[in-house]
ROTOR-645290 format. One record per residue (C-alpha): x, y, z; residue number from 1; residue in one letter. Coordinates in steps of 0.1 Angstrom, whole numbers, plus 5000, padded with zeros to 4 digits. Example, Ala and Ser with C-alpha at 12.3 -4.5 7.8 and 13.67 -1.06 7.14 Angstrom:
R      x      y      z   resi   resn
R   5123   4955   5078      1      A
R   5137   4989   5071      2      S
// end
This chain:
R      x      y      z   resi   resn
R   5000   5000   5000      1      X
R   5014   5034   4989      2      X
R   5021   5058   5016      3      X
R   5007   5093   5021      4      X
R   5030   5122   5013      5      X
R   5037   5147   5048      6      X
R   5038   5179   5043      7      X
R   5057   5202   5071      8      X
R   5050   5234   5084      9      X
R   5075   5249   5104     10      X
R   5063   5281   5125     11      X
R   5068   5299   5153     12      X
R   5058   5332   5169     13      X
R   5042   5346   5202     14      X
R   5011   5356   5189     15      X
R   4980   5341   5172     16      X
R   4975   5357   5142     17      X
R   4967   5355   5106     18      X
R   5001   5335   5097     19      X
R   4988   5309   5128     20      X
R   4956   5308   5115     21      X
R   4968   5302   5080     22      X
R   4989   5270   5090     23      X
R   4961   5257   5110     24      X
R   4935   5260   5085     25      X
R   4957   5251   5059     26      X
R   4967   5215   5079     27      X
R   4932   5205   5085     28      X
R   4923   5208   5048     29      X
R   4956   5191   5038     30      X
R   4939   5164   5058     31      X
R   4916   5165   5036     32      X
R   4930   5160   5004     33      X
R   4945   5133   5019     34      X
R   4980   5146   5025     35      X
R   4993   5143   5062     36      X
R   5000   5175   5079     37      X
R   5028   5177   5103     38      X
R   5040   5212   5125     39      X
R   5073   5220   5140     40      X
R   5073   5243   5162     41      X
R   5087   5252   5197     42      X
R   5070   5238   5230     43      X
R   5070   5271   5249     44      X
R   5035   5284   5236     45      X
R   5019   5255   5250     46      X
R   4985   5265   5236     47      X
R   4993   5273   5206     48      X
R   5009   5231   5205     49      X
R   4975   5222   5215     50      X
R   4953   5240   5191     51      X
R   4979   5227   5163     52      X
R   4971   5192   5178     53      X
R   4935   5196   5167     54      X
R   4947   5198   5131     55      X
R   4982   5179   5127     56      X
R   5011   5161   5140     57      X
R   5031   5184   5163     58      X
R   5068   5180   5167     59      X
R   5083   5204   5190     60      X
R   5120   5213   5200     61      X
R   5138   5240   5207     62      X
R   5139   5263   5181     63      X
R   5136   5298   5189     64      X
R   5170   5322   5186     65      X
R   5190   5296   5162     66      X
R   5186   5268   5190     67      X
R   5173   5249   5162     68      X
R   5211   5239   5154     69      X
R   5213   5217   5182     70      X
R   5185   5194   5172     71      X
R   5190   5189   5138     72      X
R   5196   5149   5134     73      X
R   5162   5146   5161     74      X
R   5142   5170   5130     75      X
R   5155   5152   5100     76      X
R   5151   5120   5121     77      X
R   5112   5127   5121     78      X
R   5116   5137   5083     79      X
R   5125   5102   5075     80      X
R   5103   5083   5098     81      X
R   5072   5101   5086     82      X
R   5077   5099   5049     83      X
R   5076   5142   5046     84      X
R   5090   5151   5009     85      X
R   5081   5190   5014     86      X
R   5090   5212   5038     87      X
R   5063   5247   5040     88      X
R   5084   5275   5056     89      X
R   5066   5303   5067     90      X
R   5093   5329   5085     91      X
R   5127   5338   5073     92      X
R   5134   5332   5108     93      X
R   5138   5293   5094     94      X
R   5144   5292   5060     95      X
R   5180   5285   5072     96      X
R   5169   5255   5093     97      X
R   5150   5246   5064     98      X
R   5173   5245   5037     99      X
R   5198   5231   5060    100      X
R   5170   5199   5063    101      X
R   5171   5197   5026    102      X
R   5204   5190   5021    103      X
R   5205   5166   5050    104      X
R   5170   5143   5038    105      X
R   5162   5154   5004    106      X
R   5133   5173   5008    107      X
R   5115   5204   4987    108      X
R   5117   5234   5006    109      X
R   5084   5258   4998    110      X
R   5091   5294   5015    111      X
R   5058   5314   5018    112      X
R   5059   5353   5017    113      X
R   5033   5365   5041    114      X
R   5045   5404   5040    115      X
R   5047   5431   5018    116      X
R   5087   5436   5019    117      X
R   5108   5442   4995    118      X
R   5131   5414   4983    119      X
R   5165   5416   4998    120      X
R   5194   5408   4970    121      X
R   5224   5405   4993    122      X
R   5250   5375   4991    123      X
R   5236   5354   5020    124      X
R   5197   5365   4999    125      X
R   5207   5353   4967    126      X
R   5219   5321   4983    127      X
R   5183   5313   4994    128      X
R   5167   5322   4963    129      X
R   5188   5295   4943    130      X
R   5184   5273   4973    131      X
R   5142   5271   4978    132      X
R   5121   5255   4954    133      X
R   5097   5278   4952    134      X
R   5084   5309   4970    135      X
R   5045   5312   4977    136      X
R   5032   5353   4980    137      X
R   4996   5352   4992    138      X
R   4987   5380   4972    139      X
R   4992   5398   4941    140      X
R   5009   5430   4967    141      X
R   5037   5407   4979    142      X
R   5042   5389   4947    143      X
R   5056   5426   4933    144      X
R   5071   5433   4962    145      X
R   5090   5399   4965    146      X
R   5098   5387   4931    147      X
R   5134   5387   4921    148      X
R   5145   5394   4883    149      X
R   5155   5361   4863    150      X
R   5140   5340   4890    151      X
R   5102   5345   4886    152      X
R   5096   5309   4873    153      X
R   5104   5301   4914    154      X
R   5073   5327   4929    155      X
R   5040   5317   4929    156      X
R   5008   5336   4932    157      X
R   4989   5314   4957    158      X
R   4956   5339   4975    159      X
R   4952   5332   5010    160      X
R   4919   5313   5017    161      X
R   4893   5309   5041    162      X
R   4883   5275   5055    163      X
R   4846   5274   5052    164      X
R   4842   5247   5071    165      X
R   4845   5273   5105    166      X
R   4818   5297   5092    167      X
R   4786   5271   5084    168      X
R   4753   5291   5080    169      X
R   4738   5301   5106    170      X
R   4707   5326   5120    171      X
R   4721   5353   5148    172      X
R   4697   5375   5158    173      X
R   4719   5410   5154    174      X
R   4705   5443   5183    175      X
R   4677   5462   5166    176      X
R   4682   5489   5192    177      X
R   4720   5494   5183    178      X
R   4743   5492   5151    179      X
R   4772   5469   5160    180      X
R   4806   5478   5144    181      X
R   4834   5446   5152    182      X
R   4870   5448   5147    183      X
R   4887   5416   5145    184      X
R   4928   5415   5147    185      X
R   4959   5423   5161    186      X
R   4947   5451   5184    187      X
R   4974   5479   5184    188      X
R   4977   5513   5169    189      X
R   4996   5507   5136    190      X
R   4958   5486   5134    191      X
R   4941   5522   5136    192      X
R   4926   5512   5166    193      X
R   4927   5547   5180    194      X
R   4912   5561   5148    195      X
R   4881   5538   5152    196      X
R   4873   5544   5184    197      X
R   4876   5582   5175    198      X
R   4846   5577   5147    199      X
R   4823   5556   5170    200      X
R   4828   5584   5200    201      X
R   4817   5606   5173    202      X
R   4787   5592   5160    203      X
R   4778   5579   5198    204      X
R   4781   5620   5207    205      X
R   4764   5631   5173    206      X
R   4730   5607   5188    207      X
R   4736   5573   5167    208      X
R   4730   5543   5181    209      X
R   4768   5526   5182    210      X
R   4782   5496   5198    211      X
R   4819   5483   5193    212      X
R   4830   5450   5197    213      X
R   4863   5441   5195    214      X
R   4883   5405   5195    215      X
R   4919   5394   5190    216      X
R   4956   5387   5206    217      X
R   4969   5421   5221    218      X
R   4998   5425   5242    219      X
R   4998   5442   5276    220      X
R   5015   5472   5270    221      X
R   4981   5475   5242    222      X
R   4959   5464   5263    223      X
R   4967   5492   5286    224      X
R   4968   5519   5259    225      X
R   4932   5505   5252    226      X
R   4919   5509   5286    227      X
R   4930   5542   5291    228      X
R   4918   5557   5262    229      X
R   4882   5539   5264    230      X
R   4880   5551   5300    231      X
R   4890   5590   5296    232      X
R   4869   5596   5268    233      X
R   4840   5578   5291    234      X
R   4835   5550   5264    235      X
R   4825   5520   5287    236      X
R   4794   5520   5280    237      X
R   4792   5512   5243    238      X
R   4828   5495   5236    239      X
R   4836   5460   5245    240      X
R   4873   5440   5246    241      X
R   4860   5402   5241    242      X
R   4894   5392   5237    243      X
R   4903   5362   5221    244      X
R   4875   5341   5202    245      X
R   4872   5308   5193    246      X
R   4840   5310   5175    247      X
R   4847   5339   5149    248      X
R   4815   5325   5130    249      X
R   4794   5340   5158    250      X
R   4815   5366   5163    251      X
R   4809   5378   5128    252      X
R   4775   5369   5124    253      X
R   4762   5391   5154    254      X
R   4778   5421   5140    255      X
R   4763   5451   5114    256      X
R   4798   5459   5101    257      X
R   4833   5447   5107    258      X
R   4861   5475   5102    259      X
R   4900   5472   5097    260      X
R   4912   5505   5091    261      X
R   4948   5492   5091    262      X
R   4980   5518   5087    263      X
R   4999   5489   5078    264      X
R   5010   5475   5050    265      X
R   4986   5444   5049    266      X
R   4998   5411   5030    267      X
R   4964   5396   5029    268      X
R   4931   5402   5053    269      X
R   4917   5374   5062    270      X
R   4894   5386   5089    271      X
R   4882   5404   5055    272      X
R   4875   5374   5039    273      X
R   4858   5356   5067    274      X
R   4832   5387   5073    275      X
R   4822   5387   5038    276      X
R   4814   5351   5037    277      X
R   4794   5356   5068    278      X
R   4778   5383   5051    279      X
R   4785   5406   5073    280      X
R   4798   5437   5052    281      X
R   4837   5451   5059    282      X
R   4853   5485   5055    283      X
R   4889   5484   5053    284      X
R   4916   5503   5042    285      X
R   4937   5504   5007    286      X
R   4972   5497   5029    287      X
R   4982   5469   5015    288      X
R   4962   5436   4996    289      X
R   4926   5446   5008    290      X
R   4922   5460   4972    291      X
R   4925   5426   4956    292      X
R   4901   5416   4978    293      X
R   4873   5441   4974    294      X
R   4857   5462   4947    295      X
R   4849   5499   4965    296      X
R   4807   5504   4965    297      X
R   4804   5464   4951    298      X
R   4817   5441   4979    299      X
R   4827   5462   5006    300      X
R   4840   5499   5013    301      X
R   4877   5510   5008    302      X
R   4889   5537   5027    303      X
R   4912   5563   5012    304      X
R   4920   5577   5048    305      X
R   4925   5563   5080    306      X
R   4911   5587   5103    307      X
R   4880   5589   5127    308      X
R   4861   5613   5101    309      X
R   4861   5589   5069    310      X
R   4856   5561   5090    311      X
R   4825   5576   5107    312      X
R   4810   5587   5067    313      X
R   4814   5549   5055    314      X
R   4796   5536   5091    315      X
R   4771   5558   5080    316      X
R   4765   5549   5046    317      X
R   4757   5517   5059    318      X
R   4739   5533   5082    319      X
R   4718   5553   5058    320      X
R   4714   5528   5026    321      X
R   4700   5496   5034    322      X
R   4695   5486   4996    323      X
R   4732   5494   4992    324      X
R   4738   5477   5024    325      X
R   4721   5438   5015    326      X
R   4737   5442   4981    327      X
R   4772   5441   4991    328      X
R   4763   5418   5017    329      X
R   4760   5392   4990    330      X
R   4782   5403   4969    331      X
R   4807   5404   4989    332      X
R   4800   5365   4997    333      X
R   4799   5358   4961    334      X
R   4831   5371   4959    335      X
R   4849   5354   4988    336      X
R   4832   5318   4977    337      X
R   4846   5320   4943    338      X
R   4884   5330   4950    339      X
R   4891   5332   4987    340      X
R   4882   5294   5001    341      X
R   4914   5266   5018    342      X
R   4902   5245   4995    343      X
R   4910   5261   4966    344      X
R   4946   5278   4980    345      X
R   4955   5239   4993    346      X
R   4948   5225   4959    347      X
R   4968   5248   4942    348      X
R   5001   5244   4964    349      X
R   4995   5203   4960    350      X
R   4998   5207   4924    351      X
R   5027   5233   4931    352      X
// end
């Protein structure tokens, strides 16, 4: 009986975010497409080695600050035993390790480009781009950032997708009495954090019926920045910190609106994707890959400014058009359900 191919992701970080998300979602539909998904990464975020259990194999050792290099024959060891012909690197905090695990068991090395940087063409650079396979950029923004002259044939357009399988259909009664604007993310200011919370104090003070809900990893130097600003511009009552969720799906589907007014330079979005295909409609801004995504007026709203003022005027128009409203509510599922899905990103890197 033939064995099935392994496929491993290495990855490591602090924080849950969309690169996490991405390598869980994209193990668990591996899975399904009958590949086996395996995860290196190190043991000291013990949850996040748990919620990767749910979807894969988990290897962990000691990786963090180049500590990799003293378990090298354990790593390739578990190469060998488990069959894995293709390693999916997703930081070029180990593309070293991972070319190094090439060279000792023969695998392909995939490196995936999950931000809008500029390729570097320095000696040590160079050396990795004739050394990977191939290079994955999750969106059309990274791919002309990161491709390098005479090597294109190695980069690969591959768009980010949603699994589906998360967000099934399902009826949640959103407040009549109040129009719920979520944020979903990284909470810190580079997010324009401070810029929403400017536009709902100013259409809670102008008389409009505002609630903000807010979910994601934030750190506690943020979460104290947060605080502070909620509480001396006397915002308790209609802003709420849920923290982390598990259950985006409901999270989404209880809101009017989601917003990600972002200052960054964004690779993908796929909170983005994920409201759209809950129907719930997004306003973002234009800082990075969200224009691949949406259509300004059609699928969702594009900002051309992040600041409180032009965030307010596009909550309104929401607000104010309700034809305009449902429309983009279904087109913007449309859209996500015929480009954005894991199953459709997963097929295309198993035929890469």
């Amino acid at each position: 009986m033939e064995k099935k191919r392994g496929i491993l992701n290495i990855i490591e970080s602090s924080v849950w975010g969309g690169m996490e998300q991405y390598v869980y979602d994209m193990s668990e539909e591996l899975k399904r497409q009958e590949i086996v998904p395996f995860i290196l990464t190190d043991g000291w975020k013990i949850d996040f080695v748990e919620r990767y259990k749910e979807v894969a194999t988990v290897f962990t050792c000691t990786i963090r600050k180049s500590k990799w290099v003293f378990s090298l024959n354990k790593i390739a060891t578990f190469i060998r035993k488990h069959h894995i012909d293709t390693i999916l690197c997703h930081t070029g905090k180990y593309i070293l390790l991972s070319i190094i695990l090439k060279k000792m068991t023969g695998v392909k090395v995939i490196f995936f480009k999950h931000n809008v940087l500029p390729a570097k063409t320095d000696i040590y650079h160079r050396w990795i781009q004739n050394q990977v396979d191939a290079f994955v950029c999750v969106s059309k923004c990274v791919y002309d950032a990161q491709v390098v002259p005479e090597k294109e044939d190695k980069y690969h357009l591959i768009y980010n997708g949603i699994n589906t399988h998360r967000f099934p259909d399902k009826h949640i009664e959103k407040p009549h009495d109040r129009f719920v604007v979520g944020y979903a993310g990284r909470i810190s200011e580079d997010k324009g954090i401070i810029e929403l919370l400017d536009a709902i104090k100013y259409l809670h003070e102008s008389g409009k019926s505002v609630e903000l809900r807010m979910c994601g990893d934030v750190s506690e130097q943020a979460i104290q920045m947060l605080n502070t600003y909620i509480r001396d511009n006397h915002m308790e009552s209609y802003v709420i910190n849920l923290g982390f969720q598990y259950n985006m799906n409901e999270f989404y589907r209880s809101i009017h609106c989601l917003v990600t007014p972002s200052k960054v330079k964004e690779a993908f979005g796929l909170v983005i994707c994920e409201s759209m295909y809950c129907k719930t409609p997004v306003i973002t801004s234009i800082s990075g890959a969200q224009r691949e995504i949406i259509t300004h007026g059609d699928d969702g709203l594009l900002l051309d400014f992040v600041d409180g003022e032009h965030i307010a005027k596009a909550i309104m128009y929401f607000l104010d058009q309700p034809a305009e409203y449902k429309k983009i509510q279904k087109h913007g599922y449309n859209r996500v359900a015929s480009t954005f899905t894991i199953t459709s990103m997963v097929s295309s890197i198993k035929s890469l």
